[in-house]
C-alpha positions as CSV (number, residue, x, y, z in Angstrom):
1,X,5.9,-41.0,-116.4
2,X,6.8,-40.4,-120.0
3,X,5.0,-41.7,-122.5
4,X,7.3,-42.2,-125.2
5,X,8.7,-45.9,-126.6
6,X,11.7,-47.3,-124.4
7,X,14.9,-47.2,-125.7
8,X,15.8,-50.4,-127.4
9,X,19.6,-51.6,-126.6
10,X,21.3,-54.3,-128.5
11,X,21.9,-57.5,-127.6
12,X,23.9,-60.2,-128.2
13,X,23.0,-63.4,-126.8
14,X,25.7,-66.6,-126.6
15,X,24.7,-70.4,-125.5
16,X,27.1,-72.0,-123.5
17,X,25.4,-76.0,-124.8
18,X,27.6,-77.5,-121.6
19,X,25.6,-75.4,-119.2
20,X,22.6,-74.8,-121.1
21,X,23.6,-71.2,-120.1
22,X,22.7,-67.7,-122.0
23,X,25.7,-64.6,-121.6
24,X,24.2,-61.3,-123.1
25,X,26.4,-58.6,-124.1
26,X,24.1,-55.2,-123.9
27,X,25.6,-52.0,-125.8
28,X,24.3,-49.5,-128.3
29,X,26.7,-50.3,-131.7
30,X,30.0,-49.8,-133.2
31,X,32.1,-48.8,-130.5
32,X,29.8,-47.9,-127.5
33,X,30.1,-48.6,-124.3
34,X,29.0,-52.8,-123.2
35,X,28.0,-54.7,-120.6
36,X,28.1,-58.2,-120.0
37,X,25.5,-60.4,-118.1
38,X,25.7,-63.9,-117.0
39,X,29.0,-64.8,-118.2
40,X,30.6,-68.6,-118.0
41,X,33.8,-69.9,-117.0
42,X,34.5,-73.6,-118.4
43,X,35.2,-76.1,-115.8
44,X,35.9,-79.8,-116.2
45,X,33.8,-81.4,-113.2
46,X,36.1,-84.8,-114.0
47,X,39.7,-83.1,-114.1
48,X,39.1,-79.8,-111.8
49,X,40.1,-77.9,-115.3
50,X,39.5,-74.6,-116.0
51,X,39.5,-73.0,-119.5
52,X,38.0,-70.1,-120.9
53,X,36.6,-70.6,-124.7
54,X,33.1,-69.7,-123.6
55,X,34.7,-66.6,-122.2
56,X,36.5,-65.5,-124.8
57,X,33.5,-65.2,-127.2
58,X,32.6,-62.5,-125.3
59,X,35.6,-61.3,-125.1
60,X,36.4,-61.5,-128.9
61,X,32.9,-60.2,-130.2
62,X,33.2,-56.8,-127.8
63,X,36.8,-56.6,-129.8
64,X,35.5,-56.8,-132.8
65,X,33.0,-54.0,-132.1
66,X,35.3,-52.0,-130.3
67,X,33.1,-52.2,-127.3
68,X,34.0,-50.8,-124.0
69,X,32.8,-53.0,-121.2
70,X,31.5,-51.1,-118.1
71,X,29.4,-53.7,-116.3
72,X,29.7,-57.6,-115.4
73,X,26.1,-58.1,-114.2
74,X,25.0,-61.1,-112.6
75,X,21.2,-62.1,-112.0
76,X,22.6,-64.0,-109.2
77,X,24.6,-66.7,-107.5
78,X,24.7,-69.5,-110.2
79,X,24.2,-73.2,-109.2
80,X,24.9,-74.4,-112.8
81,X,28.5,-72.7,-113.8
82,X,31.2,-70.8,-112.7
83,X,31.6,-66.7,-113.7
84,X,34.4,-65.5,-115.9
85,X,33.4,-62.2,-114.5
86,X,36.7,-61.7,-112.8
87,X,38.9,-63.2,-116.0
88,X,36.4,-60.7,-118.1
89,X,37.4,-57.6,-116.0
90,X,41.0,-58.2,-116.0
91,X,41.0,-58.6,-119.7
92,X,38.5,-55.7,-120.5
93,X,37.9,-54.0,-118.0
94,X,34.5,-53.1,-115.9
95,X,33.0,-53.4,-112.9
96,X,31.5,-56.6,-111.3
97,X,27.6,-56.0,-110.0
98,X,25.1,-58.9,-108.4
99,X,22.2,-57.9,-105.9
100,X,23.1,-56.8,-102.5
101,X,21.2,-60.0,-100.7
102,X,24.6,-61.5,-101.5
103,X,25.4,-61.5,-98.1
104,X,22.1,-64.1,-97.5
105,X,23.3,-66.5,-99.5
106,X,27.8,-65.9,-98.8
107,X,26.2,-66.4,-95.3
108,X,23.9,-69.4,-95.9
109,X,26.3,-71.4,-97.9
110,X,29.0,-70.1,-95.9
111,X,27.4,-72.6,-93.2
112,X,28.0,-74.8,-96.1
113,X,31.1,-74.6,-96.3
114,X,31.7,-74.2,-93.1
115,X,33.0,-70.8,-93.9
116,X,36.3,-72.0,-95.1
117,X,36.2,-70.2,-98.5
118,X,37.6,-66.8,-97.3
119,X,34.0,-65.4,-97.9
120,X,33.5,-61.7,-96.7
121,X,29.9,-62.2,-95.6
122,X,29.4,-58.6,-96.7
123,X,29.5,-58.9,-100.4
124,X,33.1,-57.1,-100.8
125,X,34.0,-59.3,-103.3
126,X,31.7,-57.4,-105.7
127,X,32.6,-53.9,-107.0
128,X,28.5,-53.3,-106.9
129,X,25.6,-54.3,-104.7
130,X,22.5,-53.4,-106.2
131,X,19.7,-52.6,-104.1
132,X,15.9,-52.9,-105.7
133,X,15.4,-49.1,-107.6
134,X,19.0,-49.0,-108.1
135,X,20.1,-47.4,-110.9
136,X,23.2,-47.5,-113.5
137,X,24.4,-46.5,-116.9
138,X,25.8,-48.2,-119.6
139,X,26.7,-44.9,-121.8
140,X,23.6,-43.6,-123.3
141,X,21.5,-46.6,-121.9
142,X,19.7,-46.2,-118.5
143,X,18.9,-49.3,-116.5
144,X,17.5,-50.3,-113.2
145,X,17.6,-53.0,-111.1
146,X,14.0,-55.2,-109.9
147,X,14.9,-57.5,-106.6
148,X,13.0,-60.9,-107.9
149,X,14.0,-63.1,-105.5
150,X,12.7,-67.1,-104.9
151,X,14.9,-69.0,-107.2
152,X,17.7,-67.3,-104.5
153,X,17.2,-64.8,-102.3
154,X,19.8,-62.7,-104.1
155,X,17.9,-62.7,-107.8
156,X,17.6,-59.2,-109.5
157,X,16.7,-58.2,-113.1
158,X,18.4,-55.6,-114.8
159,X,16.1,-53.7,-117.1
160,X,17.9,-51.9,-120.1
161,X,15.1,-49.9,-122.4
162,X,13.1,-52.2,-123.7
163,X,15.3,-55.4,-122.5
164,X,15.5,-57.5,-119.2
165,X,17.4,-59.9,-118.1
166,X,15.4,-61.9,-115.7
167,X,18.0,-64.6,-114.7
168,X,16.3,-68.2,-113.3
169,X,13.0,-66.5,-112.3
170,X,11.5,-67.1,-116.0
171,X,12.4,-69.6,-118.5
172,X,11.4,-70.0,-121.9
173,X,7.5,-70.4,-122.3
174,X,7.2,-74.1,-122.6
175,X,9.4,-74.6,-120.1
176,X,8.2,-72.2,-117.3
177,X,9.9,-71.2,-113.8
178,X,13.1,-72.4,-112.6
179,X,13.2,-74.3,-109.1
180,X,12.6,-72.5,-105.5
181,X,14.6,-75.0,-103.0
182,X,17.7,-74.3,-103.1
183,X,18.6,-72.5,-99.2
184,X,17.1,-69.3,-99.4
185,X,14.4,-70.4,-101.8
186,X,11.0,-70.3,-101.9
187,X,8.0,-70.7,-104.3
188,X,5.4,-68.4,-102.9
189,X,8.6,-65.4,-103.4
190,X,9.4,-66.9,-106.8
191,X,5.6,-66.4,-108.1
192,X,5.5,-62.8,-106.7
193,X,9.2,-61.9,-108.1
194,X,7.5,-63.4,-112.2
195,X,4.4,-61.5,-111.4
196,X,6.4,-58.7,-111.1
197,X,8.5,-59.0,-113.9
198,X,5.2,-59.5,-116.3
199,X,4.0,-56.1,-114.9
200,X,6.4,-54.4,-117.3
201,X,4.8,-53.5,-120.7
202,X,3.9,-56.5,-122.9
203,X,6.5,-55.6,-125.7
204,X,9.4,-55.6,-123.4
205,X,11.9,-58.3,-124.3
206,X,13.0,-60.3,-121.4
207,X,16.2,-62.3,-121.7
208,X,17.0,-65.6,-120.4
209,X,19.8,-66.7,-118.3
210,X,19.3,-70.3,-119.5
211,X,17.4,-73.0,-122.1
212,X,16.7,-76.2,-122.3
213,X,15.0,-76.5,-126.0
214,X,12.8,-79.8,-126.5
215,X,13.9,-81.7,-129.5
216,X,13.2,-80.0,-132.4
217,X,12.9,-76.5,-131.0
218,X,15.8,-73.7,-131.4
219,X,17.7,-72.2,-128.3
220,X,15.7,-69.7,-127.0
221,X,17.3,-66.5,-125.6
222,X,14.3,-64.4,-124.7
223,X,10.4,-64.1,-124.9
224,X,8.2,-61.1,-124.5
225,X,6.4,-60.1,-121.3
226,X,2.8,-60.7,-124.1
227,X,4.4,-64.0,-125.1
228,X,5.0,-64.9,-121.0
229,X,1.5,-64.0,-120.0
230,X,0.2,-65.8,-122.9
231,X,1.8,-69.1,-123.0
232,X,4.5,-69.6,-120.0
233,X,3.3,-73.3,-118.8
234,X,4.1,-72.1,-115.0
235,X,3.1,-68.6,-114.9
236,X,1.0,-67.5,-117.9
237,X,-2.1,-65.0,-116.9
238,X,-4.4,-67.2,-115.2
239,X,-2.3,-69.4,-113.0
240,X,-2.8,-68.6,-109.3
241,X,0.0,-69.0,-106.2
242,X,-1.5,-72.0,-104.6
243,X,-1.3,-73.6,-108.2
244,X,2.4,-72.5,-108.9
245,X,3.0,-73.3,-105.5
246,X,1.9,-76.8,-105.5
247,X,3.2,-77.7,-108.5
248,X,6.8,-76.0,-108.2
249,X,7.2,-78.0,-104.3
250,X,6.1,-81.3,-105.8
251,X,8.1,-80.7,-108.8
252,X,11.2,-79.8,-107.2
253,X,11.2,-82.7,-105.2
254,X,11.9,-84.7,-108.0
255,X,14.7,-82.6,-109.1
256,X,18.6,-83.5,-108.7
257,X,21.4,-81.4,-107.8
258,X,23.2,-79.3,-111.3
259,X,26.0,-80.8,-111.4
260,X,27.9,-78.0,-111.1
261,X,25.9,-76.7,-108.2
262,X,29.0,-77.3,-105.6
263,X,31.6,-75.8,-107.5
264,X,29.9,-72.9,-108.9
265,X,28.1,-71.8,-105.9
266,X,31.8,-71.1,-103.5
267,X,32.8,-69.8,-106.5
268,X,29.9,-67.3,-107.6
269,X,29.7,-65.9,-104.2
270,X,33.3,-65.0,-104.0
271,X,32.4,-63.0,-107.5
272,X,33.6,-66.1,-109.8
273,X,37.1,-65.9,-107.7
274,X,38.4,-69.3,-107.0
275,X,39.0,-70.5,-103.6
276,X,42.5,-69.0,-102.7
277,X,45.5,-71.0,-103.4
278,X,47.0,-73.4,-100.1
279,X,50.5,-73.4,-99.4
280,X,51.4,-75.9,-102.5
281,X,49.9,-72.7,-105.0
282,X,47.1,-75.0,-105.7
283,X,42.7,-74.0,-105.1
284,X,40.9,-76.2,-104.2
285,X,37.1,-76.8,-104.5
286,X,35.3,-77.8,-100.8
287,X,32.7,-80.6,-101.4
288,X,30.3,-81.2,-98.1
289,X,29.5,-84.5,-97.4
290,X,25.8,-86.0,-96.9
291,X,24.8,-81.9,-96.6
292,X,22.9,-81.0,-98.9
């Protein structure tokens, strides 16, 4: 392998403060080619509402750059809030990407749902299934794509130069390693998937899909792999699996449902299309009772 210093993309990183979530915008300057990862939808769990401000951030920064959006990556099947993937597209273009163990979780929810969400089971929905080694373009940029699965069984990082965007499988440090129990979870898969994402060199800047900043500490958008190993509360060098393990089941345990988790979830796995509308033009979101 070659020896010489990764290639260093910008990025642009947004906070959604409703969902706690971080959207990246990837690109290379003035006028180059984009891509957007992790994007949000607003929705109004009490009305049903949709709107689209935290959308049209994105949308107005890559205007203002005259970027050219060529990717909508997603690090996987959100439980927290919906995509604007598809609304993003339409407006600027792109293709639509997640991991290709979509079809484990369109078929695990599906159950759900009781596959009443005109779900393909086959991941059709998306322009791109990424397989692990999978590689892509963004312009000049060169990324791949690491399957880090545990959080979901779909997870994948996309690393760009010296940038990653690890999804839920890291979070900041002092707040560690998102849950494993969803369906399709597991902890033992999510320490493996971190492990592997801290085997990438030490200055490599790996971007968060979410925070949840303590009072009196600043959003954080990403941490090094050094500053990971160092000081990550659930994973830092040290740590072994039966330790993570323990402490991720127990913890989880005491963990409620996002509150968005429902919605989000039929929603993300049709790549952020809503349900299809009924006879009256209306979607409508399915919610299982004593299920889950």
């Amino acid at each position: 392998m070659s020896s010489a210093p990764a290639v260093s993309p910008s990025v642009d990183s947004f906070f959604d403060p409703v969902t706690a979530t971080v959207s990246h915008v990837v690109h290379s300057g003035q006028g180059s080619p984009a891509a957007i990862v992790d994007s949000v939808l607003d929705y109004d769990p009490k009305s049903g509402r949709t709107s689209r401000a935290s959308a049209d951030r994105l949308a107005d920064f890559v205007a203002e750059r005259n970027l050219k959006v060529v990717w909508h990556l997603e690090t996987h099947v959100h439980a927290d809030h919906l995509s604007a993937a598809p609304y993003l597209k339409g407006k600027l273009g792109g293709k639509i990407g997640i991991g290709a163990r979509i079809v484990e979780v369109q078929e695990k929810f599906g159950k759900v749902f009781n596959f009443g969400l005109d779900v393909s089971g086959t991941g059709a929905e998306f322009d791109q299934l990424f397989e692990d080694g999978d590689t892509f373009s963004i312009g000049d940029l060169k990324g791949y794509v690491l399957h880090v699965p545990g959080h979901t069984p779909a997870d994948v990082a996309y690393v760009i130069g010296d940038a990653a965007f690890v999804g839920d499988t890291l979070f900041a440090p002092d707040l560690g390693s998102a849950r494993a129990d969803f369906p399709g979870g597991d902890a033992h898969t999510l320490y493996h998937s971190a492990r592997r994402l801290m085997t990438l060199p030490e200055e490599t800047r790996l971007y968060l899909c979410h925070d949840y900043p303590p009072e009196g500490r600043e959003v954080l958008t990403c941490a090094t792999v050094g500053e990971q190993r160092a000081k990550n509360k659930h994973l830092a060098d040290g740590i072994d699996e039966a330790s993570f393990v323990d402490m991720r089941v127990k913890r989880d345990k005491t963990l409620s449902l996002p509150v968005l988790m429902l919605p989000s979830v039929q929603v993300n796995m049709r790549a952020g299309h809503l349900p299809p509308p009924e006879s009256n033009g209306v979607s409508y979101i399915k919610i299982p009772i004593d299920t889950l």
